[in-house]
GUPA-386673 format. One record per atom (N, C-alpha, C): x, y, z. Coordinates in steps of 0.2 Angstrom, whole numbers, plus 2048, in hexadecimal, padded with zeros to 3 digits. Atoms other than C-alpha are relative to their C-alpha. Layout:
N
XYZ/...
//
This chain:
173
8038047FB/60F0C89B5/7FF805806/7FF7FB7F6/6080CF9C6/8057FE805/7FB8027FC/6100CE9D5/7FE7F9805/7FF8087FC/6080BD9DD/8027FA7FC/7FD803805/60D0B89CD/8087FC800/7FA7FE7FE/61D0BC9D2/8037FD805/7FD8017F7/61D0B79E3/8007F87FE/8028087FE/6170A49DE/8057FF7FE/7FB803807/6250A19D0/806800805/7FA8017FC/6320A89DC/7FF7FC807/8018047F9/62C09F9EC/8047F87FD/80380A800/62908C9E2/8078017FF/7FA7FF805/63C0929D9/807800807/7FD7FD7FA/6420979E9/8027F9805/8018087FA/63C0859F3/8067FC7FA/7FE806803/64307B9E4/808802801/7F87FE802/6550859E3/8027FD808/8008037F8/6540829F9/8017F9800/80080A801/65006F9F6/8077FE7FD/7F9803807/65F06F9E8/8087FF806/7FC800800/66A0749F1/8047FE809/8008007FA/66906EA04/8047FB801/7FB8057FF/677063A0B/8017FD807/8008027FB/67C059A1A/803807805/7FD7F97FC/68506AA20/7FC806801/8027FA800/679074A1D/7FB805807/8037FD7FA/671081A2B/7F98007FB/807800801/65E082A2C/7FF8067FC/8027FB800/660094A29/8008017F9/7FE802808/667091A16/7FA7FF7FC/806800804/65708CA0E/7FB804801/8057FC7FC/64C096A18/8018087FC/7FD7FA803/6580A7A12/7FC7FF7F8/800802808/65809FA00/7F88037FD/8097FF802/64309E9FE/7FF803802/8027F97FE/6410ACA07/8028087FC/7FD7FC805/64D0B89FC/7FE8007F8/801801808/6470AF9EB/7F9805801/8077FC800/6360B69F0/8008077FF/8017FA7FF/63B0C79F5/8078017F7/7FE7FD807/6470C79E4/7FA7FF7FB/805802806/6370C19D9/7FD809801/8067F77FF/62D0D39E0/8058067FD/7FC7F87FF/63D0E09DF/8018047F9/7FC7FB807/63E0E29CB/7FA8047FF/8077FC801/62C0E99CB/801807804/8027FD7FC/6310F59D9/8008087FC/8027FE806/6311009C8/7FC804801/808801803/61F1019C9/7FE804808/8018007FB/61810B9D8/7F97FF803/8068027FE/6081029D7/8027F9801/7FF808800/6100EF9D7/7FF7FF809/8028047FB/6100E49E6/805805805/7FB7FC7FD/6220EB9EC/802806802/8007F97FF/6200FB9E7/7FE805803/8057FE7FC/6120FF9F1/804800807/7FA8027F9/61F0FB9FF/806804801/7FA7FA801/62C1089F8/7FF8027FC/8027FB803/6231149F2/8038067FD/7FC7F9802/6301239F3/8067FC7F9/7FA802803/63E1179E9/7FE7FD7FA/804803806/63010F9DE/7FE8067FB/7FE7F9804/62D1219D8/8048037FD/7FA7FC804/63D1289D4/8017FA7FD/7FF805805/6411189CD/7FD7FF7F9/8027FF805/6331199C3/8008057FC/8027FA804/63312A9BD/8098007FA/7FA801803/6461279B9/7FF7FE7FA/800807806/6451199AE/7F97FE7FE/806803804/6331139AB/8007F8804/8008087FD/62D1019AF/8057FC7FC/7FD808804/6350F09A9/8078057FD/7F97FE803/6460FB9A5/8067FE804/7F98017FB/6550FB9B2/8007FA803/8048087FD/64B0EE9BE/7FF7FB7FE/802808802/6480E29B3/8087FE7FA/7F9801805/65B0E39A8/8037F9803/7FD8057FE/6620D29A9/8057FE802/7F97FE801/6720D89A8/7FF802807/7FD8017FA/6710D99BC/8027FA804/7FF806800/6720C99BC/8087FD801/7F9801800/6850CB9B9/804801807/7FD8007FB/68A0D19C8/7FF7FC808/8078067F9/67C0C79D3/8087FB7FE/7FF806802/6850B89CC/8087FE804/7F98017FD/6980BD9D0/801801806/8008017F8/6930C29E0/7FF7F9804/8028077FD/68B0B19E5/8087FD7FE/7FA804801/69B0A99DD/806801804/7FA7FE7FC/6A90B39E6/7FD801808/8017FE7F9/69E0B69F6/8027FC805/7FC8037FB/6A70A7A00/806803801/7FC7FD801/6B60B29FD/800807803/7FE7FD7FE/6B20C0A02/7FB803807/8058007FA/6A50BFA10/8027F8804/7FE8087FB/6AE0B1A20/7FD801804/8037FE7F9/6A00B5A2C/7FD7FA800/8058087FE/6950A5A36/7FC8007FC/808802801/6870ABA2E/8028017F7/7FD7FE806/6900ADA1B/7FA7FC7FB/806805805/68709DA13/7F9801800/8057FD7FF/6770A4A19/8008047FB/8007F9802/6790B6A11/8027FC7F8/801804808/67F0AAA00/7FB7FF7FE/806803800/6700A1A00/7FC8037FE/8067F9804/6650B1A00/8058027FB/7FF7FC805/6700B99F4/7FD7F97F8/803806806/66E0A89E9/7F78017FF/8077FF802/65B0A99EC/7FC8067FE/8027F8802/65A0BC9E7/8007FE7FA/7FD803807/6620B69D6/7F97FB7FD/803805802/6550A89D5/7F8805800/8047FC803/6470B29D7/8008077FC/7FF7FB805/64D0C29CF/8017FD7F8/801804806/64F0B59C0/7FA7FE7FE/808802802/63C0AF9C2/7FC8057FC/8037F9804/6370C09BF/8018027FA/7FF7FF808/6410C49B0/7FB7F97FA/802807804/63B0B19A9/7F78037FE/8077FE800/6280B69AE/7FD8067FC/8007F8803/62A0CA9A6/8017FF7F8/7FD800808/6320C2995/7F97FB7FD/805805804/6250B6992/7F98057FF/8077FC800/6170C5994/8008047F6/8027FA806/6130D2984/805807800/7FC7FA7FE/61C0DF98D/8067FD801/7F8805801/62C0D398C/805806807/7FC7FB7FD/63B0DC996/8078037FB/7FB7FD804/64A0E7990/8067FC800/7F98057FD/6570D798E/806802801/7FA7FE801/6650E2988/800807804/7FC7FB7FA/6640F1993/8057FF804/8027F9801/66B0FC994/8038017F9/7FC800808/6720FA983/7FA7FF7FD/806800803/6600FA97C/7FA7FF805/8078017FB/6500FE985/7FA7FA7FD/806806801/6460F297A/7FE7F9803/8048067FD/63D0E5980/7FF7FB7FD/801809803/63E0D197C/7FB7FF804/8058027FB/6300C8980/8007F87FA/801806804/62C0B697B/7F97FD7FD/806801800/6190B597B/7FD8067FE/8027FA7FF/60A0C197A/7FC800805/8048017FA/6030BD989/800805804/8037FA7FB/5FA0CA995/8027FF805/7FD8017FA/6020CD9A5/7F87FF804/8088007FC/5F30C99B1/7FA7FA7FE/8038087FE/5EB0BE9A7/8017FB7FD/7FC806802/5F60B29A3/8047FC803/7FE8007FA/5FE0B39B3/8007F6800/7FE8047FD/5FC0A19B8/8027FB7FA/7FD803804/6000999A7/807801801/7F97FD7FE/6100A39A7/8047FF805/7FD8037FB/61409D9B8/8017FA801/7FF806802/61408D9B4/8057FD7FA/7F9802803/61F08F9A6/807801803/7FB7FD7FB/62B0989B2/8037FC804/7FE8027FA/62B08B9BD/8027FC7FD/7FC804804/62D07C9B2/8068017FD/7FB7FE803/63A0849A8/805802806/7FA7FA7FA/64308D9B7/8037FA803/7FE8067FD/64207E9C4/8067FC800/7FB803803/64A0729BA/8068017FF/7F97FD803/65807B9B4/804803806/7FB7FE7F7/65D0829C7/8017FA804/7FF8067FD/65D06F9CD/8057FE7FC/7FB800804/66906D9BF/807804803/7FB7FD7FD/67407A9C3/8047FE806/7FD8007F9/6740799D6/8037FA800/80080A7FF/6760659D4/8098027FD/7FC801804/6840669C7/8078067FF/7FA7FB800/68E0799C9/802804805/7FC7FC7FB/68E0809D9/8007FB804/
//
């Protein structure tokens, strides 16, 4: 997928997880953080790529990054997903500042878009490397063209995605 591809999945993904999860307690800043982090997680696994959206933006880090590894390899490994995850879980524990639940929120809405993006890269042709680093190869679901199948793809991403992070948010955090 491109990156406005990228940007919508995590935005709409970012507002619904926001929505899921706002409460009589909650600061204004909480949502705001959340859908603003999901955005800037949807753009950061391309940063690979020193022609993508974010790349362009870190050019010195999109280069070595890419020269390293290549596209769609380390950046897009799912398997970051594991630490993301423990983090958000144990972060009331280990961060007691005012502004803690803020800084959760973004980390949650990193997670929400950085999971759009793998969702939107696995449904392309060029699929992603699910089991990196333990196998470079690449799953993919579809054979659909990044670019021009962009806005079906995002729509399955959101369908698919939404629901299931209103699920979540509602029922396990």
């Amino acid at each position: 997928m491109r990156g406005k591809a990228h940007l919508a999945t995590g935005l709409i993904a970012g507002l619904v997880a926001a929505i899921s999860t706002v409460s009589a307690t909650t600061q204004i800043a909480e949502p705001i953080a959340l859908t603003v982090a999901a955005a800037v997680g949807s753009l950061i696994p391309d940063m690979d790529l020193p022609t993508s959206t974010v790349g362009k933006k870190l050019k010195p880090i999109s280069w070595t990054v890419n020269k390293m590894f290549g596209h769609r390899t380390i950046t897009h490994a799912p398997i970051w997903l594991i630490p993301l995850i423990i983090l958000y879980i144990k972060f009331p524990t280990l961060i007691t500042s005012e502004n803690a639940a803020i800084w959760q929120q973004a980390l949650l809405g990193y997670i929400v878009g950085f999971t759009c993006h793998l969702m939107g890269d696995i449904l392309t042709k060029g699929g992603i490397p699910f089991f990196y680093p333990f196998s470079k190869k690449r799953v993919h679901l579809t054979g659909a063209e990044s670019g021009k199948h962009d806005i079906i793809l995002s729509i399955v991403v959101i369908a698919v995605f939404a629901p299931s992070w209103i699920f979540v948010l509602k029922n396990h955090i």
